[in-house]
C-alpha positions as CSV (number, residue, x, y, z in Angstrom):
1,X,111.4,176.5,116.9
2,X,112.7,173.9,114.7
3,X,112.3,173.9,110.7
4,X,112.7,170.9,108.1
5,X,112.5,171.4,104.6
6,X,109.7,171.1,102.0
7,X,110.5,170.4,98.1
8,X,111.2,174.2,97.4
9,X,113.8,174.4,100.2
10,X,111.2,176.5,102.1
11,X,111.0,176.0,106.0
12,X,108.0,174.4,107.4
13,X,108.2,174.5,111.5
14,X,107.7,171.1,112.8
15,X,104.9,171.7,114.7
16,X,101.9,173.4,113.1
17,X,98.5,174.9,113.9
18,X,95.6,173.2,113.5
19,X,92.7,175.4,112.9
20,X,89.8,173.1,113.2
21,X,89.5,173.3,116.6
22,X,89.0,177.1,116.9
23,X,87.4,177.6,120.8
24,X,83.6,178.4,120.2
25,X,81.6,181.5,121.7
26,X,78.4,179.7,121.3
27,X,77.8,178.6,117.6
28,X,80.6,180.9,116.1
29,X,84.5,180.7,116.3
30,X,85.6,182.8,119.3
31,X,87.9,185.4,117.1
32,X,89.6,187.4,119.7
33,X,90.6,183.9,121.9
34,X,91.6,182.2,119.2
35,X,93.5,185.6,117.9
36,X,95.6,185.5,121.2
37,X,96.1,181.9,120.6
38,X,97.3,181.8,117.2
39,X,99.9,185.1,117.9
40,X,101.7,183.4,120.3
41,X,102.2,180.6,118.4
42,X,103.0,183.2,115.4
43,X,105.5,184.7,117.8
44,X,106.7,181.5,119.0
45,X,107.6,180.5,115.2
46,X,104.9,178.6,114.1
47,X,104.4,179.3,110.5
48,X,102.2,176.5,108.9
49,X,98.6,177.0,109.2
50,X,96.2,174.3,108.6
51,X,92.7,174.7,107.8
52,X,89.9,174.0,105.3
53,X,86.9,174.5,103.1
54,X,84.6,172.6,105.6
55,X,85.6,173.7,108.6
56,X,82.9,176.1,109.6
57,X,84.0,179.4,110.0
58,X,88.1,178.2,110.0
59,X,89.4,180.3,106.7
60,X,87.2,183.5,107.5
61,X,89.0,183.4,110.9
62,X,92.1,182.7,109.7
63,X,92.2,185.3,107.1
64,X,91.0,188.4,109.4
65,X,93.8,187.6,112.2
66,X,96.4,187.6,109.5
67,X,95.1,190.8,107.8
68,X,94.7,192.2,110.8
69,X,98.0,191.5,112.0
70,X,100.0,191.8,108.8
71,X,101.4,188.6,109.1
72,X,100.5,186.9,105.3
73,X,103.2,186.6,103.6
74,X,105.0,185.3,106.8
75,X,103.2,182.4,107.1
76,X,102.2,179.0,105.1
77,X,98.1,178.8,104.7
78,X,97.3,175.0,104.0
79,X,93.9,174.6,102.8
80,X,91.5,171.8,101.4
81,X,89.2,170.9,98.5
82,X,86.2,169.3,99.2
83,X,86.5,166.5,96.6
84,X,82.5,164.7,97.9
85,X,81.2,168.2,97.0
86,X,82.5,168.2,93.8
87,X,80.8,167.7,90.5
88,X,82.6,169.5,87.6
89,X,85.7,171.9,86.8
90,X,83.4,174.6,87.7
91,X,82.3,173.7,91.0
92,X,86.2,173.6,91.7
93,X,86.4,176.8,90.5
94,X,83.8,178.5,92.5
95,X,85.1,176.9,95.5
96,X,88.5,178.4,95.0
97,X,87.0,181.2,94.9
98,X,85.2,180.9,97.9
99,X,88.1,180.0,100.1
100,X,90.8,183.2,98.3
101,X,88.0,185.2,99.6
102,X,87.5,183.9,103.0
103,X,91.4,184.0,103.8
104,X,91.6,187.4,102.3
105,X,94.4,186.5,99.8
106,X,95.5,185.7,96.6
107,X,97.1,182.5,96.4
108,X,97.5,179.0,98.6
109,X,100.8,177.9,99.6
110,X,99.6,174.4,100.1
111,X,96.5,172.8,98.4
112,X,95.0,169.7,99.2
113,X,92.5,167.6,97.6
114,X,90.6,166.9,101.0
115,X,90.3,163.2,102.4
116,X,90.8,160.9,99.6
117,X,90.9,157.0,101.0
118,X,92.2,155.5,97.3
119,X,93.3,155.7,94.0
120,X,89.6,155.9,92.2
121,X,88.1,159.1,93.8
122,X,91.8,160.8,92.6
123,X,91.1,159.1,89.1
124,X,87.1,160.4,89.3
125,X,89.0,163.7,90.3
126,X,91.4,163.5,87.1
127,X,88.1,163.1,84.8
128,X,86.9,166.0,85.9
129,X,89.3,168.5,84.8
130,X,90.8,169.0,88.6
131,X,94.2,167.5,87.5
132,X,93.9,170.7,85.1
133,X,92.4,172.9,87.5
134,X,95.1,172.5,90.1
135,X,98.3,172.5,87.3
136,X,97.3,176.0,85.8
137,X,96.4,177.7,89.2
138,X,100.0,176.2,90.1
139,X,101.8,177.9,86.8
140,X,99.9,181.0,87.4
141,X,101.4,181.3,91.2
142,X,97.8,181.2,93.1
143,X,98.8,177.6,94.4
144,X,102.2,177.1,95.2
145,X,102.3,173.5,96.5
146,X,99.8,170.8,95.6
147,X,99.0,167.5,97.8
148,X,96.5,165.5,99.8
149,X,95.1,164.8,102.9
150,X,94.5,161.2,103.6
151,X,92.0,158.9,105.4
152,X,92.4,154.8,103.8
153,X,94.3,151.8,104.3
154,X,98.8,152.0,103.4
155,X,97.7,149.7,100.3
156,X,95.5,152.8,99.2
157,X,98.2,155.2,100.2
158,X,100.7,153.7,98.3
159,X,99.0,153.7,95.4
160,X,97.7,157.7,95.3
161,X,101.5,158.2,96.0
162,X,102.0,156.7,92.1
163,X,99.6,158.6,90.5
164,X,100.5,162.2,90.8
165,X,103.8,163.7,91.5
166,X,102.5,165.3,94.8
167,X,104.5,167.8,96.4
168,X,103.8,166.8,100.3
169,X,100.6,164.8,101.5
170,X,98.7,164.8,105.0
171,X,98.1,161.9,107.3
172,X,96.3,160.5,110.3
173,X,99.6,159.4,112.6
174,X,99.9,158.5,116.3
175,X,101.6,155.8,118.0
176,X,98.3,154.0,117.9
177,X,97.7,154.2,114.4
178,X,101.0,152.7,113.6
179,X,99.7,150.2,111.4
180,X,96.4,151.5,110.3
181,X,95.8,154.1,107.8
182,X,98.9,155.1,105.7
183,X,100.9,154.1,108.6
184,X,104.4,153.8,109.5
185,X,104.4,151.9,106.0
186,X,103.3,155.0,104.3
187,X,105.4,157.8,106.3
188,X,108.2,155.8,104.8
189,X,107.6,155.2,101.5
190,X,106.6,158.9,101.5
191,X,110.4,159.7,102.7
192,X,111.9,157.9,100.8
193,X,110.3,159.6,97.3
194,X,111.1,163.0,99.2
195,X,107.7,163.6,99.9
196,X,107.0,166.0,102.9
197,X,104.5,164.2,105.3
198,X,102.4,166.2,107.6
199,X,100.8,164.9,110.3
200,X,96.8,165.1,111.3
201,X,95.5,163.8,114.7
202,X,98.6,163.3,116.5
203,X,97.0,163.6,119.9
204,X,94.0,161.8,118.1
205,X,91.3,164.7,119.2
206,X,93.0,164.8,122.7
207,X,92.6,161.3,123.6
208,X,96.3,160.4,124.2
209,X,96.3,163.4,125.8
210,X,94.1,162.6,128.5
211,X,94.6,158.8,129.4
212,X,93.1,156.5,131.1
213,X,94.2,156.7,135.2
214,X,96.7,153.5,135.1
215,X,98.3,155.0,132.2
216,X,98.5,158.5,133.7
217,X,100.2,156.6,136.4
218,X,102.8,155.1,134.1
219,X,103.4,158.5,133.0
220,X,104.1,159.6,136.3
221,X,106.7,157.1,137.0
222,X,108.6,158.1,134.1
223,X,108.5,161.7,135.1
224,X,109.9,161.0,138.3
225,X,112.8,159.1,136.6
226,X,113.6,161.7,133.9
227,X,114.7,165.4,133.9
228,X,111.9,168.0,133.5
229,X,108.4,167.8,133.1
230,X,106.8,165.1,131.1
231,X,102.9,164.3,129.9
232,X,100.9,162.0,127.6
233,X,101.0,164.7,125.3
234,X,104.5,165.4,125.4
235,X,105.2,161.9,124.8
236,X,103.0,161.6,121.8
237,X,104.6,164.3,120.1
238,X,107.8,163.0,120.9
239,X,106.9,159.7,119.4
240,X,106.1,161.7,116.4
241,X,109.3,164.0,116.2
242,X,111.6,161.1,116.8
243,X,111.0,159.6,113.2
244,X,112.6,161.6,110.1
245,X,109.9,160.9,107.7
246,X,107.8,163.5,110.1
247,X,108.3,167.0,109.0
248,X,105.3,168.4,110.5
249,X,102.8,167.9,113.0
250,X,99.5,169.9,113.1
251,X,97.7,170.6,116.7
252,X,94.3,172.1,116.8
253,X,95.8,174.2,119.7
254,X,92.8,175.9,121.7
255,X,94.8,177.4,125.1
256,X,97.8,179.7,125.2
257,X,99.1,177.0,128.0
258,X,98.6,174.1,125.2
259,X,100.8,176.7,122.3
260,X,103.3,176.9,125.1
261,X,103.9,173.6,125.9
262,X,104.0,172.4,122.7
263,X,106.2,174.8,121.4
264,X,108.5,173.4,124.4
265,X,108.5,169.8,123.0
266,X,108.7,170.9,119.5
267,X,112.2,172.6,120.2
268,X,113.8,170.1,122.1
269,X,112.5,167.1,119.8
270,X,114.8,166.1,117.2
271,X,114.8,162.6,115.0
272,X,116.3,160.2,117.1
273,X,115.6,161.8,120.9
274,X,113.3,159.0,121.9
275,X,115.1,157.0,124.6
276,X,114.8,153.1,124.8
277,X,113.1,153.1,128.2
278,X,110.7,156.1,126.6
279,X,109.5,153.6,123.4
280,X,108.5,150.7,125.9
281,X,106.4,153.2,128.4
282,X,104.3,154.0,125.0
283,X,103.6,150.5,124.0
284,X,102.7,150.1,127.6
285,X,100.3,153.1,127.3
286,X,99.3,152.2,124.0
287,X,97.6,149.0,125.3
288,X,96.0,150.3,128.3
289,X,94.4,152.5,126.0
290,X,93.9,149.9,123.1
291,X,91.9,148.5,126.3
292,X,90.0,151.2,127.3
293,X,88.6,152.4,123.8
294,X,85.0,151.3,123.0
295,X,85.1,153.7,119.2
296,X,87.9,155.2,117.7
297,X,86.1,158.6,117.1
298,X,88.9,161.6,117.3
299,X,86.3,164.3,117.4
300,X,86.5,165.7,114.6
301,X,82.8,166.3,113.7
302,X,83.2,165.8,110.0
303,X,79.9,164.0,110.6
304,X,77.8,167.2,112.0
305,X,75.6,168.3,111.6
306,X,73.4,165.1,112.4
307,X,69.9,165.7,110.4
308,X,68.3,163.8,113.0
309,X,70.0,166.5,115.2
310,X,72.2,163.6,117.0
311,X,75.2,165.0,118.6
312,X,77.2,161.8,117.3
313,X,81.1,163.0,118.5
314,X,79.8,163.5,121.9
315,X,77.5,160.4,122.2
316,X,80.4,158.7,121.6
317,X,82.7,160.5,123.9
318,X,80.9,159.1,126.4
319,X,80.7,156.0,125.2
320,X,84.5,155.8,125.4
321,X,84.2,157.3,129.3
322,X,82.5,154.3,130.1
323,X,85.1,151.9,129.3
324,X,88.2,154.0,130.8
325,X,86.1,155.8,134.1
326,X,83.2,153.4,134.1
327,X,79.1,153.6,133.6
328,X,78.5,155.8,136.6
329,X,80.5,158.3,135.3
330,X,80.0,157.9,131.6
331,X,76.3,158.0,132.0
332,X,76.5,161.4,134.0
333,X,78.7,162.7,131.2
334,X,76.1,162.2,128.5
335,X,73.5,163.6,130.8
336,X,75.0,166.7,131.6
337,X,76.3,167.1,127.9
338,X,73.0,166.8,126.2
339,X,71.3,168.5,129.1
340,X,73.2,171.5,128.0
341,X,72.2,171.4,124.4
342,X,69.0,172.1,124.1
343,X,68.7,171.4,120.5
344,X,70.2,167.8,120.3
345,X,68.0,164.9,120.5
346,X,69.3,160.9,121.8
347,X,71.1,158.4,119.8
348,X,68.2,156.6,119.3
349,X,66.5,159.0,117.4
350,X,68.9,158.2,114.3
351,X,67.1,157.8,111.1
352,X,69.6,156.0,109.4
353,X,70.5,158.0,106.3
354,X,74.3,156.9,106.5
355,X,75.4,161.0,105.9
356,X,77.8,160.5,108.5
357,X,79.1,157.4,107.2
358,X,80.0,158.8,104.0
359,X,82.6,161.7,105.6
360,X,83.7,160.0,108.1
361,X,87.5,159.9,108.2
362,X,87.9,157.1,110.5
363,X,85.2,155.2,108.4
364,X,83.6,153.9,111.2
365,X,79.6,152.5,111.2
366,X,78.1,155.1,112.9
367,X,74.2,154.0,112.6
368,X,75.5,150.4,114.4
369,X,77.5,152.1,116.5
370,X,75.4,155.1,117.7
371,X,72.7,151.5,118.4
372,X,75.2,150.2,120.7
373,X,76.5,153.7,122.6
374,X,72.7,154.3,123.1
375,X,72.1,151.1,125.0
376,X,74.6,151.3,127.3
377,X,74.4,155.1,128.4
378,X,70.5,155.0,128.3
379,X,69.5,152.1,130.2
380,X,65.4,151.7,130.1
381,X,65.3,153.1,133.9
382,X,67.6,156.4,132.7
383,X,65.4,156.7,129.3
384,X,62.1,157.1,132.0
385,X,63.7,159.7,133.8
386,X,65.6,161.7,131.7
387,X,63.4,164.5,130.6
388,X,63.1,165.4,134.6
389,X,66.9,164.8,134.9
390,X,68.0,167.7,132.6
391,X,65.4,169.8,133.3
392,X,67.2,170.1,136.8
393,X,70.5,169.9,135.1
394,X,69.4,172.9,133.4
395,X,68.2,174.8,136.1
């Protein structure tokens, strides 16, 4: 495994663990997979663990595998502060609280104030007390670095990066969102203050992992021609690796083989290892994907639950099959996945409160969006016969 630095002089391995994306047994976090999961990467080197106060079930996991092991002091715990849930000093407080508790310590190695998209909500942070809150749990030792995840535009970015001297920050990056969000503008700026930058969505929630087909054949090609094995993935986190501003990049790794093969890429990827031939096949990929891509929803299900009871990342997985694998097979995807769960209802049933609007990273209009995805995968003769269709499904 490869290290860079952070401010201290501590080392951070390049790539991280995600622990959003915890496999599921049923509604709860499946402890002794993802136990397995996160050892290997443990033994593998991995020692930045990301999680956060929203991420159901994330830190309770997190903190019982690393009791359990006795692997604590080890490791780096990166964890979040809800800042939309927050009303006072006190709330931030109680919160705190909440999460030393869940991860079965006593202090945070890195703490970030959770999805801020510009300068105002840190300033609405500022007035109430948290720039306090933060700077005497730092002197005291119970948070050792302090920073922020991000989810704006690089003008926004920039301007956060002014008003606090942050010790690292946390963005969305992947070769297609170059030039949205912080950006390549951002990454930079941020290296060039000495700011450590980690890295959120790099895969963006598996879709440049899984391709559409005339990419995956591009990929291909390019295997043939270079030494070893080669994937979208392994070319997205090369992409990544091969800029210096990057010093860590978080996967919400749910398979031993996906901990493997990442580890793989991480220890051969230095700054610089990206070959000419290698930057072209991704701006090739790039637009057949750019192509293929009817919502740029990553998965993350900041937006559930739905109160209408909408399963909104799925709905618009589906939506995005349509346009890479066509409506045949798009439309069978949404049947079979809300076939299976029993307790979601169709995108038409949205009430329109905007909830999911207000969290979502991505910023994307849900309620118009959800409008669209439901016309096209329910067409009026599917909508008739749906009910009988999933009661076979589910038989």
């Amino acid at each position: 495994m490869q290290y860079r630095k952070n401010k201290n002089g501590d080392d951070w391995s390049v790539l991280g663990y995600g622990c959003m994306r915890f496999s599921k047994n049923g509604t709860s976090i499946d402890l002794d997979k993802a136990e397995q999961e996160l050892m290997e990467a443990y033994r593998q080197g991995i020692n930045y663990y990301d999680t956060a106060y929203i991420y159901q079930g994330s830190e309770e996991a997190l903190g019982k595998i690393l009791e359990k092991n006795g692997i604590r002091e080890q490791i780096c715990i990166a964890t979040k502060l809800p800042h939309y849930l927050l009303k006072d000093r006190k709330k931030a407080e109680e919160m705190f609280k909440t999460q030393l508790k869940r991860l079965r310590t006593n202090y945070i190695d890195n703490y970030l104030m959770h999805m801020l998209t510009d300068v105002d909500t840190w300033k609405h942070l500022e007035e109430n007390g948290v720039r306090d809150f933060l700077e005497e749990k730092k002197a005291e030792g119970t948070i050792k670095n302090i920073g922020f995840s991000f989810h704006g535009n690089t003008d926004a970015f920039l301007k956060i990066l002014d008003a606090y001297d942050w010790d690292f920050c946390q963005i969305q990056y992947n070769y297609i969102d170059e030039i949205s969000q912080a950006g390549r503008t951002g990454l930079e700026e941020a290296q060039r203050r000495g700011i450590p930058v980690i890295i959120m969505e790099p895969l963006r929630g598996g879709k440049l992992a899984n391709v559409p087909e005339e990419a995956k054949k591009l990929i291909a090609d390019y295997e043939k021609r270079s030494e070893g094995t080669y994937s979208a993935a392994k070319m997205g986190l090369r992409w990544l690796y091969d800029q210096p501003g990057v010093t860590v990049v978080l996967s919400g790794m749910n398979s031993l083989e996906m901990v493997q093969e990442n580890v793989k890429t991480a220890a051969e990827a230095l700054p610089g290892c990206m070959s000419d031939d290698e930057r072209a096949l991704v701006e090739q990929v790039k637009t057949i994907i750019q192509k293929n891509t009817r919502v740029g929803c990553t998965g993350c299900r900041y937006c559930m639950p739905c109160p209408a009871g909408i399963d909104i990342p799925a709905t618009f997985f589906s939506w995005n099959t349509m346009a890479s694998e066509g409506k045949k097979t798009a439309r069978a995807e949404y049947l079979r996945t809300s076939a299976m769960a029993t307790n979601t209802v169709p995108p038409s049933k949205c009430v329109g409160c905007g909830k999911c609007e207000k969290i979502c990273p991505q910023q994307l209009p849900i309620r118009k969006l959800l409008k669209e995805a439901d016309h096209e995968l329910r067409p009026f003769y599917l909508r008739a016969a749906e009910p009988l269709i999933k009661k076979l499904m589910r038989r």
